[in-house]
VMD Tcl script that builds the backbone (N, CA, C; Angstrom):
set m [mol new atoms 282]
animate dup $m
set s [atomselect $m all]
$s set {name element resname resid chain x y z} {
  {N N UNK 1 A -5.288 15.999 0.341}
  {CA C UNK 1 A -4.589 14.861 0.921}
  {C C UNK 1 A -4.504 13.744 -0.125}
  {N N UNK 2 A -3.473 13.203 0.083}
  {CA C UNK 2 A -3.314 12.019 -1.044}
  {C C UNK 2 A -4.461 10.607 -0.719}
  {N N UNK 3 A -4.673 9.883 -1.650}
  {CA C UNK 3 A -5.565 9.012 -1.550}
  {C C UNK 3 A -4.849 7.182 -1.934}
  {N N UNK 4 A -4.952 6.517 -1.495}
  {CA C UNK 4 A -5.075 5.048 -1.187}
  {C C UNK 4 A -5.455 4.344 -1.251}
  {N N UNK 5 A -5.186 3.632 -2.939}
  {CA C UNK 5 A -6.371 2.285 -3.225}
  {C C UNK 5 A -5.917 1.645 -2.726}
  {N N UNK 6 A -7.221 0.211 -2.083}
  {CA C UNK 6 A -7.219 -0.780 -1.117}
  {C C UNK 6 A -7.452 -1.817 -2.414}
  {N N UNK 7 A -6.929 -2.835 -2.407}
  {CA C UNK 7 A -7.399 -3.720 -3.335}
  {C C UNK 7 A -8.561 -4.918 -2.664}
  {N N UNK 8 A -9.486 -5.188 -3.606}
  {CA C UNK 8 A -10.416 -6.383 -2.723}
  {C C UNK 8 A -9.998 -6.808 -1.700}
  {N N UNK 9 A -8.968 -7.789 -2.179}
  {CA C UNK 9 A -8.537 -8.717 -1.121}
  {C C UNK 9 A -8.337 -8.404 0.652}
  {N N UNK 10 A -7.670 -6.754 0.170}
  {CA C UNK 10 A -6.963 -5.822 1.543}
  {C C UNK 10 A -8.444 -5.065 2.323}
  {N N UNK 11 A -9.715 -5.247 1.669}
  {CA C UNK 11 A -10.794 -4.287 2.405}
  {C C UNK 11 A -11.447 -5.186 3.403}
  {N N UNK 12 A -11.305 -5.989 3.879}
  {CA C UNK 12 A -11.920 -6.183 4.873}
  {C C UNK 12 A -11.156 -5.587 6.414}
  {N N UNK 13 A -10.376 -5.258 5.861}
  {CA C UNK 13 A -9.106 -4.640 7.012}
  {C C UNK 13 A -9.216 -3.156 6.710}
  {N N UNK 14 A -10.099 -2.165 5.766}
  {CA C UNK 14 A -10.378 -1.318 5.648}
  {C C UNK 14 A -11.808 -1.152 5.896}
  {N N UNK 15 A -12.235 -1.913 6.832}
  {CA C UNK 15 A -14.068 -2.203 6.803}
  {C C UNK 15 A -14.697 -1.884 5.382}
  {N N UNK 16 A -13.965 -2.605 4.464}
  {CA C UNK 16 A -14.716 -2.308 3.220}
  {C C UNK 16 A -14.601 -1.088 2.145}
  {N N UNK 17 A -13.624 -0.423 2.678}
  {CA C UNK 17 A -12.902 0.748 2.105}
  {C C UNK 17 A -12.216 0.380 0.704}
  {N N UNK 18 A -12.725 1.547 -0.072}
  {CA C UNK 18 A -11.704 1.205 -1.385}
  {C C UNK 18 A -10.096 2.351 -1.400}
  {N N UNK 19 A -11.001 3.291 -1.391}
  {CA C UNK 19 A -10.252 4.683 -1.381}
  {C C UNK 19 A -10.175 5.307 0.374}
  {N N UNK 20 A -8.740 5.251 0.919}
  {CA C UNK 20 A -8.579 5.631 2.269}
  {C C UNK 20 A -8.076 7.055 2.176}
  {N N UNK 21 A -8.204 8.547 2.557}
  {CA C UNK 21 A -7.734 9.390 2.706}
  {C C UNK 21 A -6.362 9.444 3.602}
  {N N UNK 22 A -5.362 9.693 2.863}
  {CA C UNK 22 A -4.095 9.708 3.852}
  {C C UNK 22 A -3.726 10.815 4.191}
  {N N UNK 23 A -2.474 10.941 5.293}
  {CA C UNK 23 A -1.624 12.050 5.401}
  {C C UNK 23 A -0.826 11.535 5.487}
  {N N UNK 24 A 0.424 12.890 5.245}
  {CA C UNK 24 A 1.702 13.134 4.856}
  {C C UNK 24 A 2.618 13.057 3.647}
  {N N UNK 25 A 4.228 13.499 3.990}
  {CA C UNK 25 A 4.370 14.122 2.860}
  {C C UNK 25 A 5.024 13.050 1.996}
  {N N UNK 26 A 5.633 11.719 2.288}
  {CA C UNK 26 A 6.198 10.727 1.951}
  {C C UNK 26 A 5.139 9.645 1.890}
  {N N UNK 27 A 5.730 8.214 0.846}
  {CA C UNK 27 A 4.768 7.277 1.322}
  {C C UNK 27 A 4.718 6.315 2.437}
  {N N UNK 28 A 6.339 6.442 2.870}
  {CA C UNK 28 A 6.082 6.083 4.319}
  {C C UNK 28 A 4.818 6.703 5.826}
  {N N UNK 29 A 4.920 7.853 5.451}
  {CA C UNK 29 A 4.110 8.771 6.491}
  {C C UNK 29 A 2.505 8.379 6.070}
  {N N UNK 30 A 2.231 7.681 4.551}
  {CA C UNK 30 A 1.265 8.011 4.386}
  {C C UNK 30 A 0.552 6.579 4.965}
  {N N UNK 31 A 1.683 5.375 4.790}
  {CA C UNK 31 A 1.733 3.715 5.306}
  {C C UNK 31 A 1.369 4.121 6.631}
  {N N UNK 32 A 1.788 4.734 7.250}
  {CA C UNK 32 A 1.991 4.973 8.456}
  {C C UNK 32 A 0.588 5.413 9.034}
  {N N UNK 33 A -0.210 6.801 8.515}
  {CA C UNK 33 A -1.475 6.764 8.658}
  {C C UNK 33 A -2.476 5.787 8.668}
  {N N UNK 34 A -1.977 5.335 7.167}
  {CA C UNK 34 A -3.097 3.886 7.229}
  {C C UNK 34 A -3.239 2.948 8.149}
  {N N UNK 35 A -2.178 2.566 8.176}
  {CA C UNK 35 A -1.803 1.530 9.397}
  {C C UNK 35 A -2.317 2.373 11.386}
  {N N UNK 36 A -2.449 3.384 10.889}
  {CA C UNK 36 A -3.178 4.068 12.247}
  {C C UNK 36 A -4.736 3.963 12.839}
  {N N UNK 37 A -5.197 4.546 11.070}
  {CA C UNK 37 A -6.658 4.452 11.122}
  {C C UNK 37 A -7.051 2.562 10.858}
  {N N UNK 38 A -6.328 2.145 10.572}
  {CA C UNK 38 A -6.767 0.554 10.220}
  {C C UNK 38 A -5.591 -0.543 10.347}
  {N N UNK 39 A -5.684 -0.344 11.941}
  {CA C UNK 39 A -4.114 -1.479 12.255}
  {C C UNK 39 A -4.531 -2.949 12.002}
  {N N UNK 40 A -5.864 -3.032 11.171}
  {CA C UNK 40 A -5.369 -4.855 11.291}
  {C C UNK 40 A -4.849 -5.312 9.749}
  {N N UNK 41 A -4.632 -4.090 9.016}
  {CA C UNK 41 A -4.217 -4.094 7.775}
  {C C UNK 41 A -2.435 -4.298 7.975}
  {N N UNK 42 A -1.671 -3.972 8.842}
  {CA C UNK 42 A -0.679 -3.578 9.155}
  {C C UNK 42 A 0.109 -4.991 8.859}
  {N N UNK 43 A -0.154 -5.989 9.167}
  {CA C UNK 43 A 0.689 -7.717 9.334}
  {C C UNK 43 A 0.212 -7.630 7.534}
  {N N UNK 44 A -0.575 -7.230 6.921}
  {CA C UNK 44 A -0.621 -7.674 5.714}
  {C C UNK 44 A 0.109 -7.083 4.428}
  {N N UNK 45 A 0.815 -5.490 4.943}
  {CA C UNK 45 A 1.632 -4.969 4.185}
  {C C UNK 45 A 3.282 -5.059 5.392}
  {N N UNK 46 A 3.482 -5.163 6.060}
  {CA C UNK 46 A 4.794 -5.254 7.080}
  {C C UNK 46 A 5.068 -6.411 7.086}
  {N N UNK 47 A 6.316 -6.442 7.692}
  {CA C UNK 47 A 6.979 -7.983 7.844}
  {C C UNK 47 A 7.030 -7.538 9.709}
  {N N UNK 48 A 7.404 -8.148 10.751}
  {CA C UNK 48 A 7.778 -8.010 11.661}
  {C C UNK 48 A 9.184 -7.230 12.019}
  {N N UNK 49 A 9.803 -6.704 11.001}
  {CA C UNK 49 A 10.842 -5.703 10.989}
  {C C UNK 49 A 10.170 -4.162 10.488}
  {N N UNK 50 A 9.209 -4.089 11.094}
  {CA C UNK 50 A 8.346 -2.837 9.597}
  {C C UNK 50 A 8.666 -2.825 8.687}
  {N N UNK 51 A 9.099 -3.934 7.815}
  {CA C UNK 51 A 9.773 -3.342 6.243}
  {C C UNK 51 A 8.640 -3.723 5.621}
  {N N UNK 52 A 8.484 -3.107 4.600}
  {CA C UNK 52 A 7.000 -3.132 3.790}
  {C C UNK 52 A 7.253 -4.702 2.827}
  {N N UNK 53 A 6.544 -5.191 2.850}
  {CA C UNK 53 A 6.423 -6.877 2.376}
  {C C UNK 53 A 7.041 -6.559 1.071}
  {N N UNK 54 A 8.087 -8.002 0.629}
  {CA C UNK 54 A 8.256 -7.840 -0.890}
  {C C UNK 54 A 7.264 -8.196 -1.967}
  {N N UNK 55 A 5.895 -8.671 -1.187}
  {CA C UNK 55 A 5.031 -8.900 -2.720}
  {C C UNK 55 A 4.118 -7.853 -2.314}
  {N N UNK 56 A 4.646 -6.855 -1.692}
  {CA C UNK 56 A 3.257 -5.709 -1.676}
  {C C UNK 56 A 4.178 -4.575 -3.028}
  {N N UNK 57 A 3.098 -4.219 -3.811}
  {CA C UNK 57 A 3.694 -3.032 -4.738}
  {C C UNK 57 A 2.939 -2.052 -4.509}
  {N N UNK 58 A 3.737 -1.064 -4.063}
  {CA C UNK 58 A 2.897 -0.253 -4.313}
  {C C UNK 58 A 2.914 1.200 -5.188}
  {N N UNK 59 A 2.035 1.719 -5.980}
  {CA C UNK 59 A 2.230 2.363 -7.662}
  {C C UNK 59 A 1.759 3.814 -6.851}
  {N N UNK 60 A 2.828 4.714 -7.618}
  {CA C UNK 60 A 2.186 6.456 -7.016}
  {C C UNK 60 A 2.022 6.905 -8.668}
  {N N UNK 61 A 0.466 6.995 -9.236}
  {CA C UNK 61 A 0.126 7.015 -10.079}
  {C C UNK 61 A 0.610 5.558 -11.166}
  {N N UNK 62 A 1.442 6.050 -12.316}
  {CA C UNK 62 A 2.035 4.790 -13.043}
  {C C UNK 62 A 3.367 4.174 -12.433}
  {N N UNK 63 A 3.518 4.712 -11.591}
  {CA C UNK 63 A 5.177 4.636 -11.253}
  {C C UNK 63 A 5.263 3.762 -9.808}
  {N N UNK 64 A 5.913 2.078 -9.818}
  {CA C UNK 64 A 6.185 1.385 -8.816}
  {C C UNK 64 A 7.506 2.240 -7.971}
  {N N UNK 65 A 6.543 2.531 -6.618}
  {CA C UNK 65 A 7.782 3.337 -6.020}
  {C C UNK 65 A 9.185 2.413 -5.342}
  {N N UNK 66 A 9.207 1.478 -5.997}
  {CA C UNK 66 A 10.492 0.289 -5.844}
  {C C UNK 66 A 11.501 1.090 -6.736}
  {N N UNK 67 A 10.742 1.468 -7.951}
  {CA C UNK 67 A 11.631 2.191 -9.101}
  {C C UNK 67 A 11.885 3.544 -9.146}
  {N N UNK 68 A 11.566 4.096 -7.949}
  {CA C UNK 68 A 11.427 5.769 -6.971}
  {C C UNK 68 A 12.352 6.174 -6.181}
  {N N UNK 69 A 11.985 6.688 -5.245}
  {CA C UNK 69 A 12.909 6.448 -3.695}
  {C C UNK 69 A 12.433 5.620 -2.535}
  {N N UNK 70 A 11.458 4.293 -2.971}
  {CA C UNK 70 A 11.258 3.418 -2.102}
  {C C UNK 70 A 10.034 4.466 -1.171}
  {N N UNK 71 A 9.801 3.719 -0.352}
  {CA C UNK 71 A 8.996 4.116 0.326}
  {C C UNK 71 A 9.452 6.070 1.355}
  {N N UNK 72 A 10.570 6.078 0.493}
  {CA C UNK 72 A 10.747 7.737 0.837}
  {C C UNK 72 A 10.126 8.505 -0.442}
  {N N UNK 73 A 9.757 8.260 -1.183}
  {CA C UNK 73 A 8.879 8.655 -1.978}
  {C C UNK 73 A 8.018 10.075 -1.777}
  {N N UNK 74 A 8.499 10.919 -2.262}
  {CA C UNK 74 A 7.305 12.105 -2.049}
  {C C UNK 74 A 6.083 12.150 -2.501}
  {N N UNK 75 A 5.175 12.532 -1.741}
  {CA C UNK 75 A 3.850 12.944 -2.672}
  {C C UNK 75 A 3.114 13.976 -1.617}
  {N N UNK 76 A 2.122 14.061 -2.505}
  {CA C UNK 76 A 1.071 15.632 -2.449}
  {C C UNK 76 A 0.259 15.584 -2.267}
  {N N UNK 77 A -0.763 16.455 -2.052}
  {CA C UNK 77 A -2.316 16.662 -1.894}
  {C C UNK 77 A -2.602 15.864 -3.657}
  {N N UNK 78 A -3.979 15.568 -3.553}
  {CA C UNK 78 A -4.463 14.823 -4.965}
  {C C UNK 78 A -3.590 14.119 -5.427}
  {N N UNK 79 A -2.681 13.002 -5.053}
  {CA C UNK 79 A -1.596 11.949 -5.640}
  {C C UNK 79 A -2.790 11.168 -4.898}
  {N N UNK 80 A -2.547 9.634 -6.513}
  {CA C UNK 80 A -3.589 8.381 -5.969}
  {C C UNK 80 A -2.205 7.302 -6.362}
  {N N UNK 81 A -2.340 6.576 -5.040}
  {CA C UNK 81 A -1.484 5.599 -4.639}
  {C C UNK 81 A -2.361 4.740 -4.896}
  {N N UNK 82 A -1.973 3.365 -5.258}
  {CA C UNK 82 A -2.366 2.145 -5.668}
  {C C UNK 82 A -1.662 0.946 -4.963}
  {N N UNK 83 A -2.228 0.078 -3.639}
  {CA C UNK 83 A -1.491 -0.970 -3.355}
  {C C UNK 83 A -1.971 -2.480 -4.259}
  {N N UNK 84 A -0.872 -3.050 -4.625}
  {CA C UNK 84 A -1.712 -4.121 -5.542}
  {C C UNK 84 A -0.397 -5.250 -5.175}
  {N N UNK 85 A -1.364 -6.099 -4.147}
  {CA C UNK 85 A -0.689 -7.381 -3.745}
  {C C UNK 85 A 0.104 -8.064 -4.831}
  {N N UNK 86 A 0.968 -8.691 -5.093}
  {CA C UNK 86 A 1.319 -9.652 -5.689}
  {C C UNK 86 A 0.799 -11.091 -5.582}
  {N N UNK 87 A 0.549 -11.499 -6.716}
  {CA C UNK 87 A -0.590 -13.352 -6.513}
  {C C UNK 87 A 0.534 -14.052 -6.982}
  {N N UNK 88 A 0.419 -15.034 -6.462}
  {CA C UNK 88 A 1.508 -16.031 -6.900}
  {C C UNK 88 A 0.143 -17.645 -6.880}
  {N N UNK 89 A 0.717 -18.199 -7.798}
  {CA C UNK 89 A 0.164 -19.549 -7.159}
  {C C UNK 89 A -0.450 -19.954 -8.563}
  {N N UNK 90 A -1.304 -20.822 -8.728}
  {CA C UNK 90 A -1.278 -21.864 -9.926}
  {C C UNK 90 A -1.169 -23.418 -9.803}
  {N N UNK 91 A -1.296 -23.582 -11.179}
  {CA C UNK 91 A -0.977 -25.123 -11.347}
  {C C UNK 91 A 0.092 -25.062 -12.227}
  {N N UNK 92 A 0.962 -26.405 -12.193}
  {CA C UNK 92 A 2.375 -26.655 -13.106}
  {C C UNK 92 A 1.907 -28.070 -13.569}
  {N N UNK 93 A 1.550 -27.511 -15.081}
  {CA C UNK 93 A 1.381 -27.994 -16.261}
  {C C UNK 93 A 2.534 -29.080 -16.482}
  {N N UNK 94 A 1.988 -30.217 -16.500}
  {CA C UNK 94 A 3.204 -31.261 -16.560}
  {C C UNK 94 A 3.293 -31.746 -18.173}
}
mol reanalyze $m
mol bondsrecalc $m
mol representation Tube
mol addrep $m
């Protein structure tokens, strides 16, 4: 089964989980698991349309599946998915 890094920020919504075991054969199906076994993670990668947030990326091995087939994305047994929030924020250096 494919596997699912949680980044810091996202594990408390994984009770502390780094690596989540998923199913299915797309990365939608696999969002979809996650969000099964751990629905309070769900508002933090979705928008209220289910569309997967634009500062969520998420990488199937090196490859941002934005630059794929989007969240139709295939994958396999032993594929490691990587979600890695986008940070925004700072100071402006005057």
């Amino acid at each position: 089964m494919p596997v699912l890094r949680i980044p810091t920020p996202l594990r408390p919504y994984t009770n502390g989980q780094s690596n989540i075991t998923v199913a299915g054969s797309n990365v939608s199906e696999a969002l979809n698991d996650l969000t099964t076994q751990y629905p309070t993670i769900k508002p933090h990668l979705f928008n209220e349309s289910d569309e997967l947030r634009p500062f969520v990326n998420l990488f199937l091995g090196e490859n941002n599946i934005k630059d794929l087939q989007g969240v139709s994305t295939p994958i396999a047994d032993g594929d490691k998915l990587m979600l890695i929030p986008s940070i925004a924020g700072g100071a402006d250096v005057a």
